[in-house]
VEXMI-307520 format. One record per residue: residue number from 1; x, z, y negated of N, C-alpha, C, O in turn. Coordinates in Angstrom, 2 decimals. Layout:
! VEXMI-307520
ATOM, nr, n.x, n.z, n.y, ca.x, ca.z, ca.y, c.x, c.z, c.y, o.x, o.z, o.y
ATOM, NUM, X, Z, Y, X, Z, Y, X, Z, Y, X, Z, Y
...
This chain:
! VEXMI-307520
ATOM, nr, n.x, n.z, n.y, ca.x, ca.z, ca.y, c.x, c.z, c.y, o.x, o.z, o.y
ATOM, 1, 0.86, 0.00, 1.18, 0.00, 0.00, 0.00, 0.90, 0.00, -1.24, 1.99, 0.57, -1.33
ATOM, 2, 0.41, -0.57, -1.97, 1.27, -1.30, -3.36, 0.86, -0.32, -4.53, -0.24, 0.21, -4.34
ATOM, 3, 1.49, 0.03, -5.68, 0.47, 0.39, -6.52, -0.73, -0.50, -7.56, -0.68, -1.63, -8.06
ATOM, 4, -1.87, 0.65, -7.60, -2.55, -0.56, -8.01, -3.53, 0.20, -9.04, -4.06, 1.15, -8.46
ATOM, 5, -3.89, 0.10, -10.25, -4.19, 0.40, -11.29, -5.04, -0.51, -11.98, -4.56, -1.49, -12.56
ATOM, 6, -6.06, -0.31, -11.98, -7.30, -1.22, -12.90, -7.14, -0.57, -14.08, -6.79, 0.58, -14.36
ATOM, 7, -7.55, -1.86, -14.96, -7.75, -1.42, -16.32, -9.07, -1.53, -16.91, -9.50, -2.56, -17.43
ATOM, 8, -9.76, -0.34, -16.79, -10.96, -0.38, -17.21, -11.64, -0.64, -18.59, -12.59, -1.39, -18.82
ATOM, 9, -10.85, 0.24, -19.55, -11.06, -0.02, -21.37, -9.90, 0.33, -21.75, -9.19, 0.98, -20.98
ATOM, 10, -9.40, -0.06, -23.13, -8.29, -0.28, -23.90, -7.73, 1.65, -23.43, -6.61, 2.06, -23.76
ATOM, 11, -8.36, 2.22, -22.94, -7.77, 3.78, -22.78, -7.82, 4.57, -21.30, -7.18, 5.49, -20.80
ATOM, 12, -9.10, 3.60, -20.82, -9.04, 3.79, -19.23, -8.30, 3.22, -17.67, -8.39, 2.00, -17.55
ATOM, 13, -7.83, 3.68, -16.89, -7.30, 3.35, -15.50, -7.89, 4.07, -14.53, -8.39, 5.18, -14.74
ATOM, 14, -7.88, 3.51, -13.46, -8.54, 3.67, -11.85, -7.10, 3.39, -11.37, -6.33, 2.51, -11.74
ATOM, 15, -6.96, 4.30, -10.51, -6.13, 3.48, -9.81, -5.52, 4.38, -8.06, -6.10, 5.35, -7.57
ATOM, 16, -4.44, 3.81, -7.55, -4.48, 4.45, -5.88, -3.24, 5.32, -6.21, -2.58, 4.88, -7.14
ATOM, 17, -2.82, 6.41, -5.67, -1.74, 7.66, -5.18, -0.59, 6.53, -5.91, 0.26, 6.93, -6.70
ATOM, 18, -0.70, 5.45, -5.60, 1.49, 5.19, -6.36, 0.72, 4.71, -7.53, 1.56, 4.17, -8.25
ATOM, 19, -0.48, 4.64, -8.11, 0.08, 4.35, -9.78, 0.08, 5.65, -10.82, -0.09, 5.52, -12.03
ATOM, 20, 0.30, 7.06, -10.07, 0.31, 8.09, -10.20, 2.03, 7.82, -10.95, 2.84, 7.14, -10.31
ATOM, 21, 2.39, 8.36, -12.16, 3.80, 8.13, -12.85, 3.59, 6.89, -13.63, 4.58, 6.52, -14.27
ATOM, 22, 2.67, 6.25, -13.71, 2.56, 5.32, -15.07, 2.98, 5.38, -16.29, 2.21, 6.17, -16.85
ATOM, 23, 3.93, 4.91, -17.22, 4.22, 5.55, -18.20, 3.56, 5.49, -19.27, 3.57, 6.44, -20.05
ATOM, 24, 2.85, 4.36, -19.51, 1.81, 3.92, -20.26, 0.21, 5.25, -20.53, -0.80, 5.02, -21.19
ATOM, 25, 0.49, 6.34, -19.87, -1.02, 7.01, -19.62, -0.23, 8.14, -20.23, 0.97, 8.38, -20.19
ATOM, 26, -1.28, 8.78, -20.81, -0.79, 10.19, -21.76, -1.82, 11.32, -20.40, -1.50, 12.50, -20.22
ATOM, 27, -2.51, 10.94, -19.96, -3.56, 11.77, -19.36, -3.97, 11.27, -17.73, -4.25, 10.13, -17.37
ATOM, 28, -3.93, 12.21, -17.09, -4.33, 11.90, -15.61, -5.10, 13.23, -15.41, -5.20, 14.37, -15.85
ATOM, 29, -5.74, 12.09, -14.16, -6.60, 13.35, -13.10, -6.24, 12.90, -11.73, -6.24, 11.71, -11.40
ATOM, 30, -5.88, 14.06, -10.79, -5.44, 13.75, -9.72, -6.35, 14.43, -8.84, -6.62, 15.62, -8.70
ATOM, 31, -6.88, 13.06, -8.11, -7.69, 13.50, -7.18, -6.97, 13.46, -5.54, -6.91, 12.41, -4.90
ATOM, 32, -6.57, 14.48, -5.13, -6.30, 15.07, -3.62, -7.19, 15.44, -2.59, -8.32, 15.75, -2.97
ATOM, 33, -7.01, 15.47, -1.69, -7.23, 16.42, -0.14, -7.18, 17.34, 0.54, -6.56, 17.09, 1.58
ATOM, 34, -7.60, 18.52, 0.48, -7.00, 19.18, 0.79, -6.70, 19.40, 2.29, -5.84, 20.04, 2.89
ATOM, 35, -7.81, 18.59, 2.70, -7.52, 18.31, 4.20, -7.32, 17.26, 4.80, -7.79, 16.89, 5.88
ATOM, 36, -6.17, 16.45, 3.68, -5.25, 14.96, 4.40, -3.88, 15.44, 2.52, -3.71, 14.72, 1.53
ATOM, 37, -3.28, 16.77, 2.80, -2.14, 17.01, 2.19, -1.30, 15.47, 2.29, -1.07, 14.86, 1.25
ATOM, 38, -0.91, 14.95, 3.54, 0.45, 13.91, 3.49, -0.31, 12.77, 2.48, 0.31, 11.74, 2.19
ATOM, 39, -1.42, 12.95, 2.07, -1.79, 11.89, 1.03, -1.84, 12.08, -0.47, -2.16, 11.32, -1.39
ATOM, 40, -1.49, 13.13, -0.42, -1.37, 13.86, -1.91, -0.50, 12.58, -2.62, 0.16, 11.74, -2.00
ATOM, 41, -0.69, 12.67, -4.24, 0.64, 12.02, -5.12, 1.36, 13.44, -5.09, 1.19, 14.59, -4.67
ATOM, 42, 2.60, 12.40, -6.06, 3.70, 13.20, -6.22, 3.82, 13.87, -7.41, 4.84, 14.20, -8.00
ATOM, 43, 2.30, 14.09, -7.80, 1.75, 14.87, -9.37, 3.10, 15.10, -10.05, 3.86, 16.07, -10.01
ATOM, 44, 3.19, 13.60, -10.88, 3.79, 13.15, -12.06, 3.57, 13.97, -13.00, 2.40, 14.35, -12.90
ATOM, 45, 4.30, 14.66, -14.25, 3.52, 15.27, -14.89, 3.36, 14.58, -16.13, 4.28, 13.93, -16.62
ATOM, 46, 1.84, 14.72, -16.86, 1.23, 13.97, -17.69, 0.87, 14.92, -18.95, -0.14, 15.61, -18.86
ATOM, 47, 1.77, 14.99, -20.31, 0.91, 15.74, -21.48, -0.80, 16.56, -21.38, -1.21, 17.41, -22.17
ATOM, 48, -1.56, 16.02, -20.20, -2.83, 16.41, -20.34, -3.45, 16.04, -19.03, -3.89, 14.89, -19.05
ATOM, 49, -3.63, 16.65, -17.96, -3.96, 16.29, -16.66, -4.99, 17.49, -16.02, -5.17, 18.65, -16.38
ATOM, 50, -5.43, 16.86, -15.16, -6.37, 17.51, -14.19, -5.77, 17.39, -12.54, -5.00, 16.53, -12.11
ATOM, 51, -6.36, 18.48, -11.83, -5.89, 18.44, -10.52, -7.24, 18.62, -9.69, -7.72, 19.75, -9.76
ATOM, 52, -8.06, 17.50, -8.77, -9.45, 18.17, -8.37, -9.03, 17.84, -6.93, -8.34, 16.87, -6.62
ATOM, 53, -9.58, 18.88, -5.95, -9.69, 18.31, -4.86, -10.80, 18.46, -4.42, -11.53, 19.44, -4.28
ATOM, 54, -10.92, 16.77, -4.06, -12.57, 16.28, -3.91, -12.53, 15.20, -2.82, -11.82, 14.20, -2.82
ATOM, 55, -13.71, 15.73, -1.58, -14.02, 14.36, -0.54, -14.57, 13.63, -0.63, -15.64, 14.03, -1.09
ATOM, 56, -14.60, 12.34, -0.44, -15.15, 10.74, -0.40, -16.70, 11.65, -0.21, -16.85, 12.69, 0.43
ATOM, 57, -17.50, 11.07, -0.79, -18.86, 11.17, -0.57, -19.63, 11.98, -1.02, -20.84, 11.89, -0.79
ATOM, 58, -19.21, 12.79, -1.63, -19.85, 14.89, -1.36, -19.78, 14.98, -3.51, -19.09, 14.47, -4.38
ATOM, 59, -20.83, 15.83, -3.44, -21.40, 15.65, -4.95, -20.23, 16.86, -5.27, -19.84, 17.79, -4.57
ATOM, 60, -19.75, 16.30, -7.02, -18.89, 17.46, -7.51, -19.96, 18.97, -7.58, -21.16, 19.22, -7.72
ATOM, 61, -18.42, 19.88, -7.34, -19.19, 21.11, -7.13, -19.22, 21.67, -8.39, -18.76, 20.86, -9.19
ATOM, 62, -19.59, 22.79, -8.97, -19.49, 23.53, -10.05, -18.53, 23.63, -10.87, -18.53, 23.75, -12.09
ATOM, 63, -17.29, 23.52, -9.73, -16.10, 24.01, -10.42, -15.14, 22.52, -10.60, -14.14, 22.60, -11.30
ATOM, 64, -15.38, 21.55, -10.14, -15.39, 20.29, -10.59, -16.24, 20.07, -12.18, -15.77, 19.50, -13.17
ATOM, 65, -17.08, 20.47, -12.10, -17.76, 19.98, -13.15, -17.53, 20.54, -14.60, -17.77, 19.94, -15.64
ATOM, 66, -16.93, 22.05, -14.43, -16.19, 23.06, -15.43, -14.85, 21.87, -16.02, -14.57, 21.36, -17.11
ATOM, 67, -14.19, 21.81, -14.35, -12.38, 21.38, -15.32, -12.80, 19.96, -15.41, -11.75, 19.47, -15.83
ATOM, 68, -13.76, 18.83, -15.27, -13.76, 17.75, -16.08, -14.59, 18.27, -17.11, -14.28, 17.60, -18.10
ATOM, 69, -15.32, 18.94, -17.39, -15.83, 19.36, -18.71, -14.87, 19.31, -19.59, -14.82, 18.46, -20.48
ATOM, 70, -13.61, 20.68, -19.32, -12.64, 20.74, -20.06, -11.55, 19.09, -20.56, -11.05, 18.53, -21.54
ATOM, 71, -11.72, 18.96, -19.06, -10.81, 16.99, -19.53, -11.89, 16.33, -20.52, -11.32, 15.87, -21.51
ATOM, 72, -12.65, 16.23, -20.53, -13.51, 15.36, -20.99, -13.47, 16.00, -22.87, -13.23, 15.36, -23.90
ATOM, 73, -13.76, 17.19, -22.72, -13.68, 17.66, -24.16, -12.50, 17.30, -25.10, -12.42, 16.92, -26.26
ATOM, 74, -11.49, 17.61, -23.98, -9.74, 17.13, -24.57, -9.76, 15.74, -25.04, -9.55, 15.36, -26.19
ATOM, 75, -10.12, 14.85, -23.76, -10.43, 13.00, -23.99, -11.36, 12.61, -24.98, -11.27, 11.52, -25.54
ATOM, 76, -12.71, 13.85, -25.34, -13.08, 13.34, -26.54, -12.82, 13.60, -28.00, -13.41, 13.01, -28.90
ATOM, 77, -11.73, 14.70, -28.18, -11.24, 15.14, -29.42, -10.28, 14.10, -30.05, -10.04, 13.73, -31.20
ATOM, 78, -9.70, 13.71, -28.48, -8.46, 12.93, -28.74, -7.84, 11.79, -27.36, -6.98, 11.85, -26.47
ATOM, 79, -8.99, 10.68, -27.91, -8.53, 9.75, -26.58, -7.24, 9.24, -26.63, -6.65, 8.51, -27.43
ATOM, 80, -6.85, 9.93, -25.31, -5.81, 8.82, -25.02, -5.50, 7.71, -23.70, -6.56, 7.45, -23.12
ATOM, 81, -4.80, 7.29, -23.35, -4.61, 6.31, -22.40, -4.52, 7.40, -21.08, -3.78, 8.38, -21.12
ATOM, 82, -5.36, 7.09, -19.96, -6.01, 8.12, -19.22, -5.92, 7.41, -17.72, -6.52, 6.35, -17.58
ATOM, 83, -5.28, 7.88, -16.77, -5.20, 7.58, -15.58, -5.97, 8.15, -14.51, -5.68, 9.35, -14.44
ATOM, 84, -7.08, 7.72, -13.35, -7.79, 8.85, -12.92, -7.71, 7.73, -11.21, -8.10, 6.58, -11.04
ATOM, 85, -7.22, 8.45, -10.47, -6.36, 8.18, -8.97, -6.97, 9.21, -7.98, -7.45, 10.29, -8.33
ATOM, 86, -6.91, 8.79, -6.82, -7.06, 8.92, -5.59, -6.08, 8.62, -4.40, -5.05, 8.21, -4.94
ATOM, 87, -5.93, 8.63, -3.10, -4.89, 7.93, -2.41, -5.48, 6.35, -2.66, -4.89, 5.49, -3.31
ATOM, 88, -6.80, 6.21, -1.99, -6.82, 4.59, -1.99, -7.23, 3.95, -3.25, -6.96, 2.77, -3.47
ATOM, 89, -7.72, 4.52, -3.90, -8.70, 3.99, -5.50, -9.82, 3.29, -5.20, -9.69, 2.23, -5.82
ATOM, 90, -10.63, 3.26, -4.73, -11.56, 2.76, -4.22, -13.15, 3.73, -3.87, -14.22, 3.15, -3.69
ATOM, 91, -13.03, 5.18, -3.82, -13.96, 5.74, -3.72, -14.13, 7.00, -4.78, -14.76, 7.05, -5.83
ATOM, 92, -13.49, 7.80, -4.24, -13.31, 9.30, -5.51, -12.52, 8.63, -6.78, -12.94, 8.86, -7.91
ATOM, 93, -11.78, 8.09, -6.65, -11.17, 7.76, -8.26, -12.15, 7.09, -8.89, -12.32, 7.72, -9.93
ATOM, 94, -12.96, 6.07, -8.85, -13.73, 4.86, -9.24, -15.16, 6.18, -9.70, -15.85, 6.20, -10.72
ATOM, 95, -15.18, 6.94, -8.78, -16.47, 7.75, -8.74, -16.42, 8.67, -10.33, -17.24, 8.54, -11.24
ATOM, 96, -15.31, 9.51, -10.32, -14.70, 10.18, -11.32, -14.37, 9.26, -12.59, -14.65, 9.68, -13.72
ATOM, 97, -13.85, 8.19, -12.44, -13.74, 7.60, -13.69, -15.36, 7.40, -14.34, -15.82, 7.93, -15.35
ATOM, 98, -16.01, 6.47, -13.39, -17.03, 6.49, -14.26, -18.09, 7.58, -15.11, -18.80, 7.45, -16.11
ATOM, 99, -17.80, 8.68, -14.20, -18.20, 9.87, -14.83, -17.50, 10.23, -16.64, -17.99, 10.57, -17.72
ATOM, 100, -16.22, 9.93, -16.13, -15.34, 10.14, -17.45, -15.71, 9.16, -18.43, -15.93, 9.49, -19.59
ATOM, 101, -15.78, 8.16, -18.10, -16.01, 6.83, -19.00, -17.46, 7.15, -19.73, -17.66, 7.25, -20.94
ATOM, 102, -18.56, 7.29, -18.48, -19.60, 7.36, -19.76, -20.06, 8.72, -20.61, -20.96, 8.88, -21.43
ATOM, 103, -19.01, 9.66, -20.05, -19.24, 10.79, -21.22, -18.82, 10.81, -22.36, -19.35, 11.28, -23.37
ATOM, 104, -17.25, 9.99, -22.17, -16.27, 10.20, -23.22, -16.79, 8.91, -24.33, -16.41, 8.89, -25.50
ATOM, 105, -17.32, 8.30, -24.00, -17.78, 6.48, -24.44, -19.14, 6.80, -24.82, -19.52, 6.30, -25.87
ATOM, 106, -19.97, 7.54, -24.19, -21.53, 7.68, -24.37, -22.29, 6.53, -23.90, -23.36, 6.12, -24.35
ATOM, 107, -21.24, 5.79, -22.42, -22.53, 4.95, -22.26, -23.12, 5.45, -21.25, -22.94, 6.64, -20.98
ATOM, 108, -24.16, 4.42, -20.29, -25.27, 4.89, -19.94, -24.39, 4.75, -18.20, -23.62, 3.89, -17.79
ATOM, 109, -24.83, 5.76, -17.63, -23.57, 5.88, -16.40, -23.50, 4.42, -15.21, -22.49, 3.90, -14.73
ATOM, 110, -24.68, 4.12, -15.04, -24.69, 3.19, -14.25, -24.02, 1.79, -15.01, -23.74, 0.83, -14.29
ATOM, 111, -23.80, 1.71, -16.41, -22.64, 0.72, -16.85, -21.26, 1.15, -16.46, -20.47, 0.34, -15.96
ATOM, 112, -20.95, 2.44, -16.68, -19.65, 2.72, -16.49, -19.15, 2.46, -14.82, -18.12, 2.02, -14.31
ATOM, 113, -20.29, 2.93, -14.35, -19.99, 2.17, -12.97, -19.80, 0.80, -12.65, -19.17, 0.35, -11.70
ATOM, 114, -20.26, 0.34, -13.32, -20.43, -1.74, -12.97, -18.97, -1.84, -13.91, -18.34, -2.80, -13.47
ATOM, 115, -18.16, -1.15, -15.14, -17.13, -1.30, -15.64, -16.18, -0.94, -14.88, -15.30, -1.79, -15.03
ATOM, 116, -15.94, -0.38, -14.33, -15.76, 0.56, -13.07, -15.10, -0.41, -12.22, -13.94, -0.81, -12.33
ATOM, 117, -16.29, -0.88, -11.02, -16.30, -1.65, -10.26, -15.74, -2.86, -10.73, -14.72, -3.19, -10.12
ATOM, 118, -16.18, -3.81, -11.85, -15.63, -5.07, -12.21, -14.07, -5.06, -12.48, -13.39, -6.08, -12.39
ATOM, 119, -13.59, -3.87, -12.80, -12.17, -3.76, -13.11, -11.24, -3.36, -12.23, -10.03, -3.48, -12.36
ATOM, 120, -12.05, -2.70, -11.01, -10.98, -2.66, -9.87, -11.16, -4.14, -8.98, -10.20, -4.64, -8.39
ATOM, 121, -12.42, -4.69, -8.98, -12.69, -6.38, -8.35, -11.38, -7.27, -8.70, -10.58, -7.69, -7.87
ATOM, 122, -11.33, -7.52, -10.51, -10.56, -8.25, -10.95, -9.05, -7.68, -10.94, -8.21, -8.58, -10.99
ATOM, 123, -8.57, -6.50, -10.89, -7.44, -6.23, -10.40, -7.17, -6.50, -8.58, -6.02, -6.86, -8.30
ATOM, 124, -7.50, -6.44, -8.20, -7.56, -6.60, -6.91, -8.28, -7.91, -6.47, -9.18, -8.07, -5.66
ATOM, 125, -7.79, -8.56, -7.05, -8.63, -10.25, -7.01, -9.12, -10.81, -6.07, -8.56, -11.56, -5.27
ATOM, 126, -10.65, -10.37, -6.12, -11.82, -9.99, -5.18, -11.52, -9.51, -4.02, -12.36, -9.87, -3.20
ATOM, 127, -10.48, -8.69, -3.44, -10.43, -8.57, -2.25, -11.23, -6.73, -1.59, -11.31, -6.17, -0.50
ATOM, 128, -11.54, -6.50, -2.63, -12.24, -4.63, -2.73, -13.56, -4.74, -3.89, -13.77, -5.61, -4.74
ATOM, 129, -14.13, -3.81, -3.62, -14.66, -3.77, -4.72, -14.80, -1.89, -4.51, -14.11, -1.37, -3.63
ATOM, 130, -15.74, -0.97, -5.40, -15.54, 0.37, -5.02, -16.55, 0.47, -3.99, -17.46, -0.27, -3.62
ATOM, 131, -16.11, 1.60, -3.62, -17.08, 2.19, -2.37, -17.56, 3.63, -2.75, -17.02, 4.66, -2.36
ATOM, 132, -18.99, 3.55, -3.81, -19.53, 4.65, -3.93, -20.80, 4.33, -3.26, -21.50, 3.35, -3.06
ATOM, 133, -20.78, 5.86, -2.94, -21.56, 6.91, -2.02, -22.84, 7.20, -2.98, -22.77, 7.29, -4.21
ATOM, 134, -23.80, 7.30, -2.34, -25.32, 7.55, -3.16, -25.31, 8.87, -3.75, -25.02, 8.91, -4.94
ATOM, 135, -25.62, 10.24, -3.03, -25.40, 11.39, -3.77, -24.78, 12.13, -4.75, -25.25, 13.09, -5.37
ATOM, 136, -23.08, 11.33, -4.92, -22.49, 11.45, -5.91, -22.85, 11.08, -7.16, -22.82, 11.80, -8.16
ATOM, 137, -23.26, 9.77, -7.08, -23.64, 8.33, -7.72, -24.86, 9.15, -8.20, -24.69, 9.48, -9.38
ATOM, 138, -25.78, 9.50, -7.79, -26.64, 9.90, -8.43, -26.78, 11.08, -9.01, -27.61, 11.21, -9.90
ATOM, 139, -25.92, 12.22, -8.55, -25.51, 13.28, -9.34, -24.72, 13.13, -10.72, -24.95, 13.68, -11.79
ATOM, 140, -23.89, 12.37, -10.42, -23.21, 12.12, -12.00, -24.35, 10.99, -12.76, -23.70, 10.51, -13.69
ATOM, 141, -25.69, 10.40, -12.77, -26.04, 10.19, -13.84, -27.11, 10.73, -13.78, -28.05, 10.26, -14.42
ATOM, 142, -27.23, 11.69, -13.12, -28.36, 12.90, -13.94, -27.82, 13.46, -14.43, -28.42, 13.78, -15.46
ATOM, 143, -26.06, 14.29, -14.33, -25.30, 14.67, -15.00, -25.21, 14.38, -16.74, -25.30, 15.15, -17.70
ATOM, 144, -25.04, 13.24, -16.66, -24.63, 12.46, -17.59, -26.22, 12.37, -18.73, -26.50, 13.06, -19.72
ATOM, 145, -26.66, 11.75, -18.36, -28.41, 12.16, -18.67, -28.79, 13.16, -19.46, -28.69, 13.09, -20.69
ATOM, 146, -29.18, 13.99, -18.95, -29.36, 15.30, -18.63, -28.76, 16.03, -19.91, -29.35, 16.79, -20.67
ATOM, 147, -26.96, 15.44, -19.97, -26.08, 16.35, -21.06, -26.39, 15.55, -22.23, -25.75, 16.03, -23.17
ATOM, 148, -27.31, 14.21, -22.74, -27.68, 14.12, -23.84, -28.81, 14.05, -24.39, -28.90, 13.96, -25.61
């Protein structure tokens, strides 16, 4: 696996475990395993980062929803170029970005998802597209909803 990093908006990235150390990103969130450790990154350190560990499929818990609160507050005082990874980029990263995207942006979540998706497609030139899970998917835009 190569690194691989979508570019979602002039401040956003998706991307898999090696585009973790980008130099271009002031801000990451690193999404881990805690039960597949040998897939961890090598948590680069970033001026402004998050550390969640979160499984493919399964709705953020409480305490997910606290420390992207806190990222999200930071990203909206003061956006910067923002990296948000997984091992493969394709499920929890894509899931989490769009969460981030339409809080910090104020759009409507199911765009941030199709921004989302179209930007890991065209980086990955058509060969993926994301693989979100319904319960999540629908927790983050009642989330999102809900908080305006």
């Amino acid at each position: 696996m190569s690194a691989l990093a979508a570019k979602v908006t002039d401040w956003l990235y998706v991307g898999n475990v090696f585009s973790c150390g980008m130099p271009e990103v002031a801000a990451c969130c690193h999404i881990n395993r805690s039960d597949h450790p040998e897939n961890d990154c090598q948590r680069h350190a970033y001026p402004i980062q998050i550390e969640l560990d979160y499984c493919d499929g399964h709705e953020l818990s409480g305490h997910h929803i606290a420390v992207l609160g806190n990222f999200i507050g930071a990203l909206t005082a003061h956006k910067v170029s923002t990296l948000v990874h997984c091992y493969a980029g394709t499920c929890r990263s894509p899931t989490v970005a769009a969460y981030i995207l339409a809080m910090v942006d104020g759009l409507h979540p199911i765009d941030a998802f199709f921004m989302v998706d179209k930007a890991v497609y065209l980086e990955r030139e058509g060969r993926e597209t994301i693989n979100l899970v319904h319960r999540p998917k629908k927790q983050i835009c009642d989330l999102v909803m809900t908080s305006r």
